[in-house]
N, CA, C and O atoms as a Maestro MAE file, in Angstrom:
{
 s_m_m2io_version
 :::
 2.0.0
}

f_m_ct {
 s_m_title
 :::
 protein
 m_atom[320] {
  # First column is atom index #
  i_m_mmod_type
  r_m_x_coord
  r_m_y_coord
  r_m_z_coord
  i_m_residue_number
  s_m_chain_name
  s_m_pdb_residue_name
  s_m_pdb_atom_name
  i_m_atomic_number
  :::
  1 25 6.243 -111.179 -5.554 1 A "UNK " " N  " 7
  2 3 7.347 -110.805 -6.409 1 A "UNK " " CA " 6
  3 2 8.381 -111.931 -6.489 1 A "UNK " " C  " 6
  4 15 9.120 -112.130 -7.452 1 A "UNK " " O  " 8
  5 25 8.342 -112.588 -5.441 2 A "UNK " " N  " 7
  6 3 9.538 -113.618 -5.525 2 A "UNK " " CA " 6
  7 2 9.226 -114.972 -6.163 2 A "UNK " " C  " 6
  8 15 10.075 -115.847 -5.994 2 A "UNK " " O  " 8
  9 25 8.038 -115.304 -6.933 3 A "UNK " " N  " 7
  10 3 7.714 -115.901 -7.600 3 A "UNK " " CA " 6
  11 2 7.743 -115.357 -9.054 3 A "UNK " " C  " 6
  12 15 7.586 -116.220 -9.918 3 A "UNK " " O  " 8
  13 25 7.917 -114.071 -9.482 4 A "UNK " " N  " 7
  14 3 7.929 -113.608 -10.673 4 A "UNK " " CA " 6
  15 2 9.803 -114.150 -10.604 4 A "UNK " " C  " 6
  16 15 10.302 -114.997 -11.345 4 A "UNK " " O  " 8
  17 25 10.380 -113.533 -9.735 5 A "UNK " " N  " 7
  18 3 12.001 -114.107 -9.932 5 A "UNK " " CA " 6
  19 2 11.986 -115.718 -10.157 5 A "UNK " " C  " 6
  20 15 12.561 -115.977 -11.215 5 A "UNK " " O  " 8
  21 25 11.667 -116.497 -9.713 6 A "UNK " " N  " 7
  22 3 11.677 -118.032 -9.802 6 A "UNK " " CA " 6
  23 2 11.343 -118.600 -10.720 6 A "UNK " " C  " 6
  24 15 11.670 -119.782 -10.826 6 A "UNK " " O  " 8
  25 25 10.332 -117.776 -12.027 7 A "UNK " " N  " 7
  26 3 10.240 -118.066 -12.613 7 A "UNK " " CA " 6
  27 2 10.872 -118.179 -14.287 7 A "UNK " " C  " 6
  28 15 10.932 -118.952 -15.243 7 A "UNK " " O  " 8
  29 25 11.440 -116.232 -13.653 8 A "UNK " " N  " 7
  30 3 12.406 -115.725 -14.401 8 A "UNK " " CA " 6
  31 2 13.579 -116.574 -14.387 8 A "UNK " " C  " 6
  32 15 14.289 -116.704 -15.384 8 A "UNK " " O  " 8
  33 25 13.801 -117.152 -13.293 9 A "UNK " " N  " 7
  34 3 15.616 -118.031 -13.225 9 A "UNK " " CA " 6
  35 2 14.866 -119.140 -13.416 9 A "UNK " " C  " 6
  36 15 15.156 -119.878 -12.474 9 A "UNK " " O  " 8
  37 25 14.017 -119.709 -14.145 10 A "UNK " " N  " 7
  38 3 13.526 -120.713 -14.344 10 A "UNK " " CA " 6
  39 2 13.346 -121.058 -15.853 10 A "UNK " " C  " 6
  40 15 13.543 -122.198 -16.275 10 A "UNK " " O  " 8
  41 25 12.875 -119.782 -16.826 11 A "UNK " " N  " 7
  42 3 13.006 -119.789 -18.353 11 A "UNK " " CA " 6
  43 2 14.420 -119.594 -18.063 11 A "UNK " " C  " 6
  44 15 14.930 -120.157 -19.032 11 A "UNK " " O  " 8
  45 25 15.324 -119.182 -17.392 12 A "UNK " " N  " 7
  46 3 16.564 -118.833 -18.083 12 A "UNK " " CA " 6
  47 2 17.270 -119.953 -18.390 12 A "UNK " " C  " 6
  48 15 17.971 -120.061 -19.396 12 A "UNK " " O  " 8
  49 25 17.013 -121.307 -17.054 13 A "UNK " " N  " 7
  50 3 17.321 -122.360 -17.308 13 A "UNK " " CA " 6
  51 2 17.294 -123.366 -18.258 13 A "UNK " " C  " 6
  52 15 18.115 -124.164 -18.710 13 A "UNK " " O  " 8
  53 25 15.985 -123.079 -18.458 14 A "UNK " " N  " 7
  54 3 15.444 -123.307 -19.730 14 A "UNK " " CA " 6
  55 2 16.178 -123.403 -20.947 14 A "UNK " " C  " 6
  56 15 16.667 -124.386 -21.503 14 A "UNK " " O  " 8
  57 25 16.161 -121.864 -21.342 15 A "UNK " " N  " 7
  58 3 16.983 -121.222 -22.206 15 A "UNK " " CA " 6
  59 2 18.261 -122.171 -22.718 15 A "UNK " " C  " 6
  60 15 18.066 -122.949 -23.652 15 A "UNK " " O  " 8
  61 25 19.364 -122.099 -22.185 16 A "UNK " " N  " 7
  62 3 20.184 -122.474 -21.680 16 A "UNK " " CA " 6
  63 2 20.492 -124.331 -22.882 16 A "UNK " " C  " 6
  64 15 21.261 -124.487 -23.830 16 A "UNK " " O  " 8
  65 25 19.475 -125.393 -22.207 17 A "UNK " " N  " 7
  66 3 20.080 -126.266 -23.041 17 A "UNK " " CA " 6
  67 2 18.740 -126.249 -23.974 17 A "UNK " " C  " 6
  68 15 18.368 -127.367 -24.333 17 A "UNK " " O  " 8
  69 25 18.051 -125.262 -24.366 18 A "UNK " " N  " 7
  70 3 17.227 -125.506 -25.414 18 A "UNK " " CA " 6
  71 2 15.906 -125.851 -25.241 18 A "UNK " " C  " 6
  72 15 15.137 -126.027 -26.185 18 A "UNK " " O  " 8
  73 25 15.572 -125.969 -23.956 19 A "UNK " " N  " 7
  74 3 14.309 -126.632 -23.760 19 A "UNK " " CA " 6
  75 2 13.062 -126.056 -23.022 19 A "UNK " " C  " 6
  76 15 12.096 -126.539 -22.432 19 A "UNK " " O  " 8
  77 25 13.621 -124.521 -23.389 20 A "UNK " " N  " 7
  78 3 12.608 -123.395 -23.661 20 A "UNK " " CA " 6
  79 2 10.969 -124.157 -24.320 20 A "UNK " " C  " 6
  80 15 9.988 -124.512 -23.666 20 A "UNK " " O  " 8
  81 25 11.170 -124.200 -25.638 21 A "UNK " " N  " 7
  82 3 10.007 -124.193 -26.038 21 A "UNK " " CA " 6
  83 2 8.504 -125.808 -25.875 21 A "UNK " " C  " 6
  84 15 7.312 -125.967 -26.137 21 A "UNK " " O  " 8
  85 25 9.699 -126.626 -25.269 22 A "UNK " " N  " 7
  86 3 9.086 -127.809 -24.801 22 A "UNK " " CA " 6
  87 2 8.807 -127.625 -23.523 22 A "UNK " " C  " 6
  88 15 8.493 -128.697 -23.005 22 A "UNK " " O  " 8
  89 25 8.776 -126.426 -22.534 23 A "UNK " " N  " 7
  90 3 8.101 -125.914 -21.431 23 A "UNK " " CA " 6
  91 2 6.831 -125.106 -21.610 23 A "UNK " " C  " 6
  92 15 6.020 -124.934 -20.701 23 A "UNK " " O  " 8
  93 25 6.741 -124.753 -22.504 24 A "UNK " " N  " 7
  94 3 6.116 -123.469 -22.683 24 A "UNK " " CA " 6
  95 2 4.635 -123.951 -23.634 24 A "UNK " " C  " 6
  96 15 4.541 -124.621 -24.663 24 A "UNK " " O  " 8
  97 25 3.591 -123.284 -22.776 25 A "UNK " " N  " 7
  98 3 2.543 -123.589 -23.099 25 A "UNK " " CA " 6
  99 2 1.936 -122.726 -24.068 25 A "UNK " " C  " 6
  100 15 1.679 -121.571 -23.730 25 A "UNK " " O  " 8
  101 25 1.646 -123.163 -25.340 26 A "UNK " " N  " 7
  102 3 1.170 -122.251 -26.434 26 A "UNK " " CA " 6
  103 2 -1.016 -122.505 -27.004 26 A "UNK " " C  " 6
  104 15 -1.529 -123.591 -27.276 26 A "UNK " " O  " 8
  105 25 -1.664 -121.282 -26.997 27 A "UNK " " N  " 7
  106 3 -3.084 -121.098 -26.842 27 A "UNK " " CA " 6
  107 2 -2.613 -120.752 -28.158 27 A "UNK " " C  " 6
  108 15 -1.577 -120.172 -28.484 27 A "UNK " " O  " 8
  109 25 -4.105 -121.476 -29.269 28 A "UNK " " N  " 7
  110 3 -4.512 -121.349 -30.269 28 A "UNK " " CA " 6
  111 2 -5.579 -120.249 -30.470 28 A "UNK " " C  " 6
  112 15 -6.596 -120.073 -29.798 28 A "UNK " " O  " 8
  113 25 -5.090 -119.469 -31.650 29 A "UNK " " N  " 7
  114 3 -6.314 -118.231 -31.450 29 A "UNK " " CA " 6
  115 2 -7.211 -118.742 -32.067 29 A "UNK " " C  " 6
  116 15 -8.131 -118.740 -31.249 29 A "UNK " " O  " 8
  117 25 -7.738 -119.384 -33.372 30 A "UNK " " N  " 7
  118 3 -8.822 -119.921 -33.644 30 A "UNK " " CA " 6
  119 2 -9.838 -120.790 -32.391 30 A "UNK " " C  " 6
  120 15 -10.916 -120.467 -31.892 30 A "UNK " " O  " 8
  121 25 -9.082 -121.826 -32.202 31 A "UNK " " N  " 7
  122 3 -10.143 -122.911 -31.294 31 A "UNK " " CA " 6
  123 2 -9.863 -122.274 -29.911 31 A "UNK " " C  " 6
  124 15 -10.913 -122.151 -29.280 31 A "UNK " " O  " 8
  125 25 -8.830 -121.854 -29.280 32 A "UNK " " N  " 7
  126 3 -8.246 -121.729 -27.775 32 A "UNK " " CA " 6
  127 2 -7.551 -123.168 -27.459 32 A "UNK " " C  " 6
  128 15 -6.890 -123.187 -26.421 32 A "UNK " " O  " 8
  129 25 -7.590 -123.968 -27.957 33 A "UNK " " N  " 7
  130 3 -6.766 -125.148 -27.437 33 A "UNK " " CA " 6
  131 2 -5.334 -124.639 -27.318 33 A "UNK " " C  " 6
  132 15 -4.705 -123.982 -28.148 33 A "UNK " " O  " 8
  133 25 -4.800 -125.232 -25.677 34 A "UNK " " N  " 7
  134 3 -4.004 -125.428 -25.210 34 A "UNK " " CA " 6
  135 2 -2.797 -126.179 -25.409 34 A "UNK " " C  " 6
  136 15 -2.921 -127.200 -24.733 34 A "UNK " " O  " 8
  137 25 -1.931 -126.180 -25.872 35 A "UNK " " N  " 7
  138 3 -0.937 -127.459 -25.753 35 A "UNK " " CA " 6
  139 2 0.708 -126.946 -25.309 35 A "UNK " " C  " 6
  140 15 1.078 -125.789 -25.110 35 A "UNK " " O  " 8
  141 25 1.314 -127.883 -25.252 36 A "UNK " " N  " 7
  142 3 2.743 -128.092 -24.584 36 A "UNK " " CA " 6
  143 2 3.440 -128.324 -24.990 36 A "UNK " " C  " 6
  144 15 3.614 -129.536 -25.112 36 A "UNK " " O  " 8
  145 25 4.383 -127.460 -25.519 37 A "UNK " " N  " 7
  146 3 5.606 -127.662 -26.541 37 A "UNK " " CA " 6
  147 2 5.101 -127.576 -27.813 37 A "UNK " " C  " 6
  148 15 5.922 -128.050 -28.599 37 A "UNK " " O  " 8
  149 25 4.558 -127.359 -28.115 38 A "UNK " " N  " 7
  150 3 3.942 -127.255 -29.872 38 A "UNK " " CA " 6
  151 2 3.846 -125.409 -30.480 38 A "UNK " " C  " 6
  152 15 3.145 -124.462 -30.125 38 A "UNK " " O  " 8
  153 25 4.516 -125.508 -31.128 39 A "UNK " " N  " 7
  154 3 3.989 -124.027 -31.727 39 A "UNK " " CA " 6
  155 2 2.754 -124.385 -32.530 39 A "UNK " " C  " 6
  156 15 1.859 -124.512 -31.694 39 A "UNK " " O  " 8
  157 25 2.457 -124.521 -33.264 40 A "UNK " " N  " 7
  158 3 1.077 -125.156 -34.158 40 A "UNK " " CA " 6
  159 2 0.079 -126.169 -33.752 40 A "UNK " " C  " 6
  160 15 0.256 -127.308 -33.321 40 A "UNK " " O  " 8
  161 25 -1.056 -125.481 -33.991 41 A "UNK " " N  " 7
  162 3 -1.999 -125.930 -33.501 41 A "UNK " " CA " 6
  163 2 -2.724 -127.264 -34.480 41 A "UNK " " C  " 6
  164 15 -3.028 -127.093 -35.660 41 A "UNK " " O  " 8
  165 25 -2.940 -128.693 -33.685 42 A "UNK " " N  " 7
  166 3 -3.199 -129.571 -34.851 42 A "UNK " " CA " 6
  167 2 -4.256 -129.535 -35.687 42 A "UNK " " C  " 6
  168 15 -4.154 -129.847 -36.874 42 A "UNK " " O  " 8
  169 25 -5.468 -129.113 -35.078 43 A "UNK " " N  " 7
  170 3 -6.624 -128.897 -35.749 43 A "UNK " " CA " 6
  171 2 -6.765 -127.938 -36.725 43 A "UNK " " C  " 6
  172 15 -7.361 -127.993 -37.801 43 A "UNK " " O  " 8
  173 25 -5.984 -126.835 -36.082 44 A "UNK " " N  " 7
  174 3 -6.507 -125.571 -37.032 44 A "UNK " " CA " 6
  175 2 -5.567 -125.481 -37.793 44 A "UNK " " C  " 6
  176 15 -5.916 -124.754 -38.724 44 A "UNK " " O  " 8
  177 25 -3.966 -126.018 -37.987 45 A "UNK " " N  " 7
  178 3 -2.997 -126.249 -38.536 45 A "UNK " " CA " 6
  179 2 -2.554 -124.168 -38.782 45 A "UNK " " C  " 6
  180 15 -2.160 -123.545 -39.767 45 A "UNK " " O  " 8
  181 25 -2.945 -123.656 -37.104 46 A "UNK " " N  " 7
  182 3 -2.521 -122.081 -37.098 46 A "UNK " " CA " 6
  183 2 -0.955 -122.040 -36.125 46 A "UNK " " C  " 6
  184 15 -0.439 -123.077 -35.708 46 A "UNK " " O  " 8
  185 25 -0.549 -121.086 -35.960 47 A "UNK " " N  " 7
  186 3 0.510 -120.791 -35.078 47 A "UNK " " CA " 6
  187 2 -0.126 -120.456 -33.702 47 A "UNK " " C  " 6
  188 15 -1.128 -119.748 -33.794 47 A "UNK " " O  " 8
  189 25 0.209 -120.782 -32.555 48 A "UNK " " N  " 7
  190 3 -0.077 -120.776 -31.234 48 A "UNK " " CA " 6
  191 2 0.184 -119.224 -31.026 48 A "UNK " " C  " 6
  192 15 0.681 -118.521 -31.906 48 A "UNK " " O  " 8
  193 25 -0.169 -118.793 -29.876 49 A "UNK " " N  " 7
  194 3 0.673 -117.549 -29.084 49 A "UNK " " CA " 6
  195 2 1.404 -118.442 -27.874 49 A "UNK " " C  " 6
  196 15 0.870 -119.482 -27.485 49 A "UNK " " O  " 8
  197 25 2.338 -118.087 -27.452 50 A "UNK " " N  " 7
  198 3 2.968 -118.348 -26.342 50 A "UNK " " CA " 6
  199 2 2.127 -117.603 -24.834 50 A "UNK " " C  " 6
  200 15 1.549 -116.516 -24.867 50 A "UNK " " O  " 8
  201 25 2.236 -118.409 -23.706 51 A "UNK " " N  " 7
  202 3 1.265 -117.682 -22.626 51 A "UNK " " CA " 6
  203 2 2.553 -117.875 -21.715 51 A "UNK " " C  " 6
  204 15 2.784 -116.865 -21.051 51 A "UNK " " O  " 8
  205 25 3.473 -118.944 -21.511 52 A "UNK " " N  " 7
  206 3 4.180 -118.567 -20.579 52 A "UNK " " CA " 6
  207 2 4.876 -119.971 -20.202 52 A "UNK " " C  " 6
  208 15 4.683 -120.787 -21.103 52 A "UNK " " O  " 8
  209 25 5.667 -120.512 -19.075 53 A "UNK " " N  " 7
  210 3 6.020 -121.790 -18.709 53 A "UNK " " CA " 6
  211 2 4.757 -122.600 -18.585 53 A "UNK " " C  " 6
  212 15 3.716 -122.094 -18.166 53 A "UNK " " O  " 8
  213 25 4.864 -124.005 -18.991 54 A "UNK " " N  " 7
  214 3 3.498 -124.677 -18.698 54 A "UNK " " CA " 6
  215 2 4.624 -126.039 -18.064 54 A "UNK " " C  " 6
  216 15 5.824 -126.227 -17.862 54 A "UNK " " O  " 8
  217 25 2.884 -126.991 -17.900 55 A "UNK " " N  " 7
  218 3 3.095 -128.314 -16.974 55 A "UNK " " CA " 6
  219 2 1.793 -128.881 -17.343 55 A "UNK " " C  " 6
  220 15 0.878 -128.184 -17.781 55 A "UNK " " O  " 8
  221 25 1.689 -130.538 -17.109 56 A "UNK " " N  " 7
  222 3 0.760 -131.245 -16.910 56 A "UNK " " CA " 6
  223 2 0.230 -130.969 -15.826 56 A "UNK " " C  " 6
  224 15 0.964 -130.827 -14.848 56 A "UNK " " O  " 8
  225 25 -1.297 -130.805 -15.687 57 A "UNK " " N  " 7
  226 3 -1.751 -130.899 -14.338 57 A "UNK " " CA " 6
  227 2 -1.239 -131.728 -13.559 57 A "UNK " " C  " 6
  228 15 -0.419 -132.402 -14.183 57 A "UNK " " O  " 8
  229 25 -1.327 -132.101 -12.216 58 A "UNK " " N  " 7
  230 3 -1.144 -133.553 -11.900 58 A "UNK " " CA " 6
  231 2 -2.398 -134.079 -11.485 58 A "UNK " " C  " 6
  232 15 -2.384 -135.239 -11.076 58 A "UNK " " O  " 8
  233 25 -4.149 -133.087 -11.519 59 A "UNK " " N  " 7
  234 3 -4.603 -134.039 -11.228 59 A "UNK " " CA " 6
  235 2 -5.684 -134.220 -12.985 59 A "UNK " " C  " 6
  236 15 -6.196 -135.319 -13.194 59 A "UNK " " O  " 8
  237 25 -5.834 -133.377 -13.763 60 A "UNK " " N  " 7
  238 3 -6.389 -134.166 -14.915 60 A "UNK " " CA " 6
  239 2 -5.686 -134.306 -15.671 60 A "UNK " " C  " 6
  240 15 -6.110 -134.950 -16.630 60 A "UNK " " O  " 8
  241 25 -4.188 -133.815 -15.749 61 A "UNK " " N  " 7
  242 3 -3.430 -134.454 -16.923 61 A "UNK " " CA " 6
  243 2 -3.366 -133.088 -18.072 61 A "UNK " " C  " 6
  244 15 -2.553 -133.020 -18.995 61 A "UNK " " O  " 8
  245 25 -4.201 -132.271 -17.827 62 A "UNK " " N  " 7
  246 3 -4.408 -130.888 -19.374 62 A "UNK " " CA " 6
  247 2 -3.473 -130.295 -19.060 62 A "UNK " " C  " 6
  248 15 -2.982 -130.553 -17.961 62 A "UNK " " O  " 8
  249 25 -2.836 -129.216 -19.955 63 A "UNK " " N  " 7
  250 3 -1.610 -128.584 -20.172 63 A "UNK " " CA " 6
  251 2 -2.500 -127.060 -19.306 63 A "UNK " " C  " 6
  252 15 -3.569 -126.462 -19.430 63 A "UNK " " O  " 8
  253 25 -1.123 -126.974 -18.336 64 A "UNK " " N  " 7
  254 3 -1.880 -124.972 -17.746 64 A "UNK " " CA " 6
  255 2 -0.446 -124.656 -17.847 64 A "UNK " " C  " 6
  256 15 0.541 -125.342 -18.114 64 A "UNK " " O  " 8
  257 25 -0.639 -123.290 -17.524 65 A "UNK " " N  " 7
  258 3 0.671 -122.638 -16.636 65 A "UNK " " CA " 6
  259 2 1.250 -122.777 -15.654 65 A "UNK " " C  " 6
  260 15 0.535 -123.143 -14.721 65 A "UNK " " O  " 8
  261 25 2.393 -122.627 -15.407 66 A "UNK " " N  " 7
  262 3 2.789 -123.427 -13.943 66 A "UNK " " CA " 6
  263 2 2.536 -122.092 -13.227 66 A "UNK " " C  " 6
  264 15 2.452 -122.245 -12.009 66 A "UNK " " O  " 8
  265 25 2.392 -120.831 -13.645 67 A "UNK " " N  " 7
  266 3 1.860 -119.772 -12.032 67 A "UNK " " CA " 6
  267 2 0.235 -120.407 -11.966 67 A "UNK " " C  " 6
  268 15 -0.285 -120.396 -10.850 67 A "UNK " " O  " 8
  269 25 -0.442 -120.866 -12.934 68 A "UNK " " N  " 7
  270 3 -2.017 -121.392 -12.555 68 A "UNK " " CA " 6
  271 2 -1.827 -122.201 -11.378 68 A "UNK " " C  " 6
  272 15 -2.172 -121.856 -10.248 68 A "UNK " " O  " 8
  273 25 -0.954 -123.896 -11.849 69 A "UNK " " N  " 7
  274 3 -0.723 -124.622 -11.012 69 A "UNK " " CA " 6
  275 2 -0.443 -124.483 -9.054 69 A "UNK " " C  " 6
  276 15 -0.674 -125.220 -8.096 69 A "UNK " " O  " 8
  277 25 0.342 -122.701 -9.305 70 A "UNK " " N  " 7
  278 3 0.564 -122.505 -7.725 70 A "UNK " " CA " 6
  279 2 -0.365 -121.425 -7.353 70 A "UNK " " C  " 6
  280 15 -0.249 -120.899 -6.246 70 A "UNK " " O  " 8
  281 25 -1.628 -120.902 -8.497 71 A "UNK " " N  " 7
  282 3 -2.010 -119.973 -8.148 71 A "UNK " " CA " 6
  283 2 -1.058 -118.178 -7.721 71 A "UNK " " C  " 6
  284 15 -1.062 -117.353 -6.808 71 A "UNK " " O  " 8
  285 25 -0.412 -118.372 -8.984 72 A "UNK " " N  " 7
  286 3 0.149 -116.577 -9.112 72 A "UNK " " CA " 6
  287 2 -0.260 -116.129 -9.754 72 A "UNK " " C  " 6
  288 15 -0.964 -116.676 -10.602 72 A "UNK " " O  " 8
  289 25 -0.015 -114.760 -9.685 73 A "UNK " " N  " 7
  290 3 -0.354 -113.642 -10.675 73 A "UNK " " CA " 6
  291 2 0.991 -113.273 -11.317 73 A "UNK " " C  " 6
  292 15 1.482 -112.215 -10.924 73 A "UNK " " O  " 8
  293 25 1.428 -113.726 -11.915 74 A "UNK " " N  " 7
  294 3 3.041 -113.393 -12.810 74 A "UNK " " CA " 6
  295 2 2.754 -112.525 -14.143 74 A "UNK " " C  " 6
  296 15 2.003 -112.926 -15.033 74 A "UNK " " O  " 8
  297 25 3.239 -111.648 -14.168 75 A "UNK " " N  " 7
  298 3 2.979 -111.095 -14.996 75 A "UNK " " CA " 6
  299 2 3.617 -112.127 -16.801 75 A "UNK " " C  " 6
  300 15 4.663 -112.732 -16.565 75 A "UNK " " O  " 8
  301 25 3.139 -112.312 -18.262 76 A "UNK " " N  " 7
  302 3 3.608 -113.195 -19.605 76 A "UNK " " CA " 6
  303 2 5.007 -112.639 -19.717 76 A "UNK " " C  " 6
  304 15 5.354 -111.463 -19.827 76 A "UNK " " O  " 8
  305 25 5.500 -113.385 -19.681 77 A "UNK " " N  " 7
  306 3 7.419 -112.688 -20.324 77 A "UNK " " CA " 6
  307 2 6.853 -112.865 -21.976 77 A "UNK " " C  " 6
  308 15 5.826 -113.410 -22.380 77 A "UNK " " O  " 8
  309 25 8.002 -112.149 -22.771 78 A "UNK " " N  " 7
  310 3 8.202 -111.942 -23.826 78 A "UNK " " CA " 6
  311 2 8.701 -113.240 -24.080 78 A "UNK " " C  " 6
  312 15 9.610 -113.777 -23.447 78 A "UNK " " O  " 8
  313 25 7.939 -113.833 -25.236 79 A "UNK " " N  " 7
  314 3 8.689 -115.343 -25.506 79 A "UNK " " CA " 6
  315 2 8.847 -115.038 -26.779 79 A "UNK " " C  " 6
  316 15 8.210 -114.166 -27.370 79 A "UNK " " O  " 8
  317 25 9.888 -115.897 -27.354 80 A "UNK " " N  " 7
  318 3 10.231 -116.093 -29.068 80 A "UNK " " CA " 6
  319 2 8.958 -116.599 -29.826 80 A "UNK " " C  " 6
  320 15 9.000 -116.796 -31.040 80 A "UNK " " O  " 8
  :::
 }
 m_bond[319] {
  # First column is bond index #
  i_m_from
  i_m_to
  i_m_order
  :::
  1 1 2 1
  2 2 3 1
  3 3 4 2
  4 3 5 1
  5 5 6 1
  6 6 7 1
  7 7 8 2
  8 7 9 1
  9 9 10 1
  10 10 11 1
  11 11 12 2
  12 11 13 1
  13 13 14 1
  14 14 15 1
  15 15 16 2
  16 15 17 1
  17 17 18 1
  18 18 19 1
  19 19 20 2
  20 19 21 1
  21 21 22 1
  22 22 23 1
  23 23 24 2
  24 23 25 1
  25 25 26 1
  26 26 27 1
  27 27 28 2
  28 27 29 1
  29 29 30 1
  30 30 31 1
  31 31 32 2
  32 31 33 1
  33 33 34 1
  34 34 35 1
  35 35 36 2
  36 35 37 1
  37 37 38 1
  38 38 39 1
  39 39 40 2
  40 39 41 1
  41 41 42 1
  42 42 43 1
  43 43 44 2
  44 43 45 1
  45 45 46 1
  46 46 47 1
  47 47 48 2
  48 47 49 1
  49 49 50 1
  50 50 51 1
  51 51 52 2
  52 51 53 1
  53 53 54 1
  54 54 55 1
  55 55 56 2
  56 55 57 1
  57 57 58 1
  58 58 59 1
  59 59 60 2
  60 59 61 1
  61 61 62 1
  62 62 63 1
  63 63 64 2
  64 63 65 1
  65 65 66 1
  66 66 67 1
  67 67 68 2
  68 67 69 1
  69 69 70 1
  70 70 71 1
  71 71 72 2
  72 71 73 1
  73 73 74 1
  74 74 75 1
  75 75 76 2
  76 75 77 1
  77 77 78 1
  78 78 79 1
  79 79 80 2
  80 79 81 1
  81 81 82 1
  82 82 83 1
  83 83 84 2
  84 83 85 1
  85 85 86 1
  86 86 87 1
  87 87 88 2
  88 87 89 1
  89 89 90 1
  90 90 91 1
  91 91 92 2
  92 91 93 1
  93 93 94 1
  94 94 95 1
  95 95 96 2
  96 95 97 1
  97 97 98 1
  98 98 99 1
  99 99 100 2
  100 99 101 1
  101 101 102 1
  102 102 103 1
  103 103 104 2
  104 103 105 1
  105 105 106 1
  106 106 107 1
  107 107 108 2
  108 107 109 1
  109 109 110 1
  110 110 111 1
  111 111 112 2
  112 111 113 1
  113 113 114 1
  114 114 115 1
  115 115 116 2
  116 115 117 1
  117 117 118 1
  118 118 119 1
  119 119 120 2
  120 119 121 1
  121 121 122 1
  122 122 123 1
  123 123 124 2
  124 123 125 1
  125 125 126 1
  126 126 127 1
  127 127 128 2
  128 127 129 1
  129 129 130 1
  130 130 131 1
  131 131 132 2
  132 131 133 1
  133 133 134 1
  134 134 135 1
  135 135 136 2
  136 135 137 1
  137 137 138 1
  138 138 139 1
  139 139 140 2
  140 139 141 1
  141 141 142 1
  142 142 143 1
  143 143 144 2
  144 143 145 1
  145 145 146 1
  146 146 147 1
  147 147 148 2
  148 147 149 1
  149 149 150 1
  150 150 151 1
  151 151 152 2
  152 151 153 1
  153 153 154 1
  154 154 155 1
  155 155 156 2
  156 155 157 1
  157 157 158 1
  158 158 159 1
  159 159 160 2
  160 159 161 1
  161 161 162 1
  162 162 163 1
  163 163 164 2
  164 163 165 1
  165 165 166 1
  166 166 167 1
  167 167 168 2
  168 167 169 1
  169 169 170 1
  170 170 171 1
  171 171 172 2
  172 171 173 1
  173 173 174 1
  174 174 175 1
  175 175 176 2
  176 175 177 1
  177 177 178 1
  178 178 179 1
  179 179 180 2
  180 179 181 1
  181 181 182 1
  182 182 183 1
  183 183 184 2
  184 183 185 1
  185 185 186 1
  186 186 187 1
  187 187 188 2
  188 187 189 1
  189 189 190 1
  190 190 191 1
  191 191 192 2
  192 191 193 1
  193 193 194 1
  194 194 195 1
  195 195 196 2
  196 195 197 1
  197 197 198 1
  198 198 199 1
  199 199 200 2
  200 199 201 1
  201 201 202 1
  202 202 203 1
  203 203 204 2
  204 203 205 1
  205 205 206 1
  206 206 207 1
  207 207 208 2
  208 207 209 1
  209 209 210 1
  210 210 211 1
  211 211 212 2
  212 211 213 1
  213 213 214 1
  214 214 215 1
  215 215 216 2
  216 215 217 1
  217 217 218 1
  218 218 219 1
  219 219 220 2
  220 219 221 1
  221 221 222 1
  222 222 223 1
  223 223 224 2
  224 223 225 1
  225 225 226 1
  226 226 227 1
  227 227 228 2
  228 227 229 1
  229 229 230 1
  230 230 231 1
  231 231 232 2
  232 231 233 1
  233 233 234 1
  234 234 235 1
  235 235 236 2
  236 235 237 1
  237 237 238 1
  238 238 239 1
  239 239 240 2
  240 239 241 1
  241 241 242 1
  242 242 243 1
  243 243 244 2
  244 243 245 1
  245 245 246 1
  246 246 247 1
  247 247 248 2
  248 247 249 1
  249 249 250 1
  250 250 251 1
  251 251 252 2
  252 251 253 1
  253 253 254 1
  254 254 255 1
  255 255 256 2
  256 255 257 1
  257 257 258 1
  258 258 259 1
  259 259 260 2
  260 259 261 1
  261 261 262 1
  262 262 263 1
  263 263 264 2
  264 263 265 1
  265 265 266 1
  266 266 267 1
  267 267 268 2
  268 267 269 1
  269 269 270 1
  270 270 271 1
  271 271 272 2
  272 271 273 1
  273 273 274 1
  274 274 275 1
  275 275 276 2
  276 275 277 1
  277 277 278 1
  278 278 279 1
  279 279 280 2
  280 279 281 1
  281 281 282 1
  282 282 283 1
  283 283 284 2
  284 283 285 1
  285 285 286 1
  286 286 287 1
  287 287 288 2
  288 287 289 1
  289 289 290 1
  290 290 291 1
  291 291 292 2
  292 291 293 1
  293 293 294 1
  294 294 295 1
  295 295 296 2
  296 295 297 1
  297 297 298 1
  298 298 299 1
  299 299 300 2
  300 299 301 1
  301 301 302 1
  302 302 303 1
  303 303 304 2
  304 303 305 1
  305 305 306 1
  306 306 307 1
  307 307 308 2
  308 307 309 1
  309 309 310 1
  310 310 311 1
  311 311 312 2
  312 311 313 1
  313 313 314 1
  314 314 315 1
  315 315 316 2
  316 315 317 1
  317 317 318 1
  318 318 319 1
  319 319 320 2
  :::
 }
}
């Protein structure tokens, strides 16, 4: 549970100076491609869904979630 809070005071921070959506990792429903900070997907030129805070891996570099990265189970917040 105390990782669902950390994460929560973590979009809020976010929030805050704007840089919400350049955290946040958005999945393409056509292909499934992943990306980071993008609402639109380049290939399919569709709108993403939002999945939640993201990050670069640090060891291949691909865009995940940062509860993947520590291994949580967080439940998706409601994103814009």
């Amino acid at each position: 549970m105390k990782a669902a809070l950390d994460l929560a005071a973590l979009r809020r921070r976010l929030v805050q100076p704007g840089q919400l959506e350049a955290h946040t990792l958005f999945e393409c429903s056509a292909c499934e491609e992943r990306v980071l900070g993008q609402r639109r997907c380049a290939d399919c030129q569709r709108f993403c869904r939002a999945l939640g805070l993201g990050a670069r891996c640090p060891h291949c570099d691909e865009p995940v979630l940062v509860a993947e990265l520590f291994c949580l189970e967080v439940p998706l917040p409601n994103l814009p």
